[in-house]
C-alpha positions as CSV (number, residue, x, y, z in Angstrom):
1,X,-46.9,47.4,-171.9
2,X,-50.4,45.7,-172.1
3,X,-53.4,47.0,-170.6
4,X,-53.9,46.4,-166.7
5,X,-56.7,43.2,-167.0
6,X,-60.3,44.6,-165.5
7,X,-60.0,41.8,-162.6
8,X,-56.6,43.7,-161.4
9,X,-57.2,44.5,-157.8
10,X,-60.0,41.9,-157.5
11,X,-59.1,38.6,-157.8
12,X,-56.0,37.5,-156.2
13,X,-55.4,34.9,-159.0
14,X,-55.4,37.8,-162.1
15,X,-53.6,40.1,-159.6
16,X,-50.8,37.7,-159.0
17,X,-50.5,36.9,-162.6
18,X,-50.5,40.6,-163.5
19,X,-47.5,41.2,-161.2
20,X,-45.3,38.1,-161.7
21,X,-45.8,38.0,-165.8
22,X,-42.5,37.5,-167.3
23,X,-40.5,34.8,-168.2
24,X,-37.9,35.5,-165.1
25,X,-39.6,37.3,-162.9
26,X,-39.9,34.5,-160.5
27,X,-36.4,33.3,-160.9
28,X,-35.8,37.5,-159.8
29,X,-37.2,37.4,-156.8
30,X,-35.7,34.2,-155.7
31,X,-32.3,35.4,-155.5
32,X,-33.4,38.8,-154.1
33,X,-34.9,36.6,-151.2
34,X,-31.6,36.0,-150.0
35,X,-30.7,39.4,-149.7
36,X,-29.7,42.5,-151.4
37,X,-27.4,42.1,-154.9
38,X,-26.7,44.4,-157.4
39,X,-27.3,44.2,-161.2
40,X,-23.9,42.6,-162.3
41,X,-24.4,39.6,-159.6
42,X,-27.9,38.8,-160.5
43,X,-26.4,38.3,-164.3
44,X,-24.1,36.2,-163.0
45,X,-26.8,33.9,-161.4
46,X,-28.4,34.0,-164.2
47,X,-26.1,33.6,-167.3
48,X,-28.9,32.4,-169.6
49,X,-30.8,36.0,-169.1
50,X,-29.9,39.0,-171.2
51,X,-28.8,42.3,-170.2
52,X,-32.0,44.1,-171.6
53,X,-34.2,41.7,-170.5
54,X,-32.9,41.3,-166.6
55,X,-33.1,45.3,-166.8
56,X,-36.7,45.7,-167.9
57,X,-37.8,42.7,-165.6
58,X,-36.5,44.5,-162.8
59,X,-38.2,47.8,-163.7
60,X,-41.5,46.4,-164.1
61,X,-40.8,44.4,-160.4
62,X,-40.3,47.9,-159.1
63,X,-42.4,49.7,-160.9
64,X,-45.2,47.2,-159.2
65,X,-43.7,48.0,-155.4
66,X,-42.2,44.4,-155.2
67,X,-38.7,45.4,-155.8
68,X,-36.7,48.5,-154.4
69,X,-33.3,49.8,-156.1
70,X,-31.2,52.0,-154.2
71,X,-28.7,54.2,-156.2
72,X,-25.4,55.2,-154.0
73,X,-23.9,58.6,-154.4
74,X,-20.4,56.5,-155.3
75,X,-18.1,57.2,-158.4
76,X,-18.9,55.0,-160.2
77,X,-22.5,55.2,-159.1
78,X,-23.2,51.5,-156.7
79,X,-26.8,50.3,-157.1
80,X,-28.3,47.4,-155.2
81,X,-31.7,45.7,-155.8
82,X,-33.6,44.2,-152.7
83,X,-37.5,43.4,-151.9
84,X,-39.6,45.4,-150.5
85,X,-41.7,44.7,-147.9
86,X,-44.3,43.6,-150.4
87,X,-41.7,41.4,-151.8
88,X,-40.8,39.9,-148.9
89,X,-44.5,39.0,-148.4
90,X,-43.8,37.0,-151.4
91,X,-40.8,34.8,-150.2
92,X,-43.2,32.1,-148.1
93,X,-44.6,31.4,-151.8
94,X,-41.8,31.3,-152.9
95,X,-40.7,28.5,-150.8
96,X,-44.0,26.8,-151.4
97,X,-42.7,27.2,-155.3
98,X,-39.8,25.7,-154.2
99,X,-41.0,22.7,-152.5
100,X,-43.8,21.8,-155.4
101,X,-40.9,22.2,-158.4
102,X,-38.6,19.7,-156.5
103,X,-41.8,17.0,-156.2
104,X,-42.3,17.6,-160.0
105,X,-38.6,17.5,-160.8
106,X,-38.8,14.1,-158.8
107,X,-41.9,13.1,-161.1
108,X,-39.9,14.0,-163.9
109,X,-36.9,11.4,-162.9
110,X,-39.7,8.7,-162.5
111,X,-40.1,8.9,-165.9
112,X,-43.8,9.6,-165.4
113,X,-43.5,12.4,-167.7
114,X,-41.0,12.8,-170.8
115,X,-38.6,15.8,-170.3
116,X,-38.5,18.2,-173.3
């Protein structure tokens, strides 16, 4: 992992970026905003995301306090990922995320700008 950036814990804009690096990480947090899911459903939303990949993005969203995973005493073992209440403080942003990708997504069907 890279070295926490000196402005971490000082300016919202590197602290935000520091937490929500990674490719998915946004994406994550979205469908944990509508409530708790466990690792097999979150691959299924996201087919495109590999097994490693959703597993290492959801330890570092953890690790960081924005994510909790709960491990159930069940044979086989049950584990469920939800946000934490520091997470949750996220979902208004996410909604705001929301609500400025569907303008540009409209921008995009314009033709004002030439999709990749």
């Amino acid at each position: 992992m890279r070295s926490t950036p000196k402005d971490f814990g000082v300016c919202p804009f590197v602290t935000a970026q520091w937490l929500l690096q990674g490719k998915w990480s946004i994406v994550i947090l979205h469908h944990l905003s509508e409530g708790k899911l466990r690792f097999g459903e979150l691959e299924r939303r996201m087919p495109e995301l590999t097994h490693s990949t959703l597993s290492s993005q959801l330890k570092r969203l953890e690790t960081e306090g924005l994510v909790r995973r709960e491990v159930f005493p069940e044979v086989p073992p049950r584990v469920e990922y939800s946000l934490t209440q520091v997470g949750e403080d996220f979902v208004p942003v996410l909604s705001s995320i929301e609500t400025w990708g569907e303008g540009y997504i409209e921008h995009l069907r314009k033709g004002d700008v030439e999709l990749r």
